[in-house]
C-alpha angles and dihedrals in degrees: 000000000000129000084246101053087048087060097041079056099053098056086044089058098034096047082211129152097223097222141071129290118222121201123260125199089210093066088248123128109236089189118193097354077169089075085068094075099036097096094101100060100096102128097106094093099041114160090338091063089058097035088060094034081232114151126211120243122195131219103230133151111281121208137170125161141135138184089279089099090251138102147166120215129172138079136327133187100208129171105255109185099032130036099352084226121146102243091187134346142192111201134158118219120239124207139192119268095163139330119279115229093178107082099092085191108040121104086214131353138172138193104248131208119193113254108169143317143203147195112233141153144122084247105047088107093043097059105115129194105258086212089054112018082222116124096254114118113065132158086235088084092072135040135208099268079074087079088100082169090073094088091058097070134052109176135037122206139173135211128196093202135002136154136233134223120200119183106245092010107071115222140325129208112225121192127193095009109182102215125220129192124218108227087198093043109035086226134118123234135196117234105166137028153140124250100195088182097061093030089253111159117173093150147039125192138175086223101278113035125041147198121211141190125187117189119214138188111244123254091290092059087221101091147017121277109239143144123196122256128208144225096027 
């Protein structure tokens, strides 16, 4: 097993978010900002990459969810810097138990329960190991019962707008922010947005539902998490 499965692992089994958490004034947990920055960081292929036509795909929350009462959280490897498209996920399906009155600034929220998951993708087979270029390191070795970060959470929301107040910084408008709740806390915590004004996108919605994807730094907090993927 790699040095990098054994950190892929170890997020799996941890359910961490593998960056700093700043403190809001608002109760909500603005988890990595740091990740918001972090599109630049694309130096890891250099001229390999090119010479095996391989692309990198990169392990991010993934989110989708919409009033509907039903939502998918878990990870996806998705290829960053060329199509956006997922290569391969692993996600547990949340369902409704009950509506949740509590998200004073969710346009809608419910209480979930985990009903099932699953690991699918067109690119599940393709995944490489980026230390050895060999196809050994796929999400199929795990399954979604690995979240171990699904029993931290209890409720899913969503707001189409909401704005944040940071001490010394003034505030900061936030569009599309995909709501958790923390089952230990009682609180909700935002794990996705938009930032218009600093060309920030983590999600994209028709209004109602929306897909989300949250980068990370691996279990190092230095890089990015990725694996190769082939063909292209």
């Amino acid at each position: 097993m790699t040095t990098f499965r054994l950190a892929l692992l170890s997020l799996l089994a941890t359910g961490c978010f593998s960056g700093t958490t700043s403190t809001d004034t608002s109760g909500t947990d603005d988890t990595a900002d740091t990740n918001d920055t972090q599109d630049t960081q694309d130096t890891e292929t250099g001229d390999t990459q090119e010479q095996m036509d391989t692309g990198t795909a990169y392990v991010s929350l993934h989110l989708r969810g919409g009033p509907d009462g039903n939502a998918k959280w878990g990870y996806a490897a998705w290829d960053k810097y060329g199509t956006g498209d997922v290569v391969c996920e692993m996600y547990a399906d949340l369902t409704q138990s009950a509506e949740a009155t509590d998200c004073a600034n969710c346009d809608y929220a419910f209480e979930t329960t985990v009903t099932g998951g699953a690991t699918e993708g067109a690119g599940c087979d393709t995944l490489l190991d980026p230390a050895t270029l060999a196809p050994l390191a796929t999400f199929t070795d795990y399954t979604y019962k690995d979240l171990q970060m699904l029993g931290n959470y209890d409720g899913f929301g969503f707001s189409a707008a909401y704005t944040m107040y940071y001490e010394g910084y003034g505030e900061f408008e936030w569009t599309d922010v995909a709501w958790l709740r923390s089952k230990k806390k009682g609180e909700w915590f935002t794990v996705a947005r938009n930032l218009p004004a600093y060309d920030v996108y983590d999600v994209t919605t028709d209004g109602d539902n929306f897909d989300a994807l949250r980068s990370f730094p691996d279990s190092t907090g230095t890089a990015d998490a990725y694996y190769y993927f082939f063909p292209l």
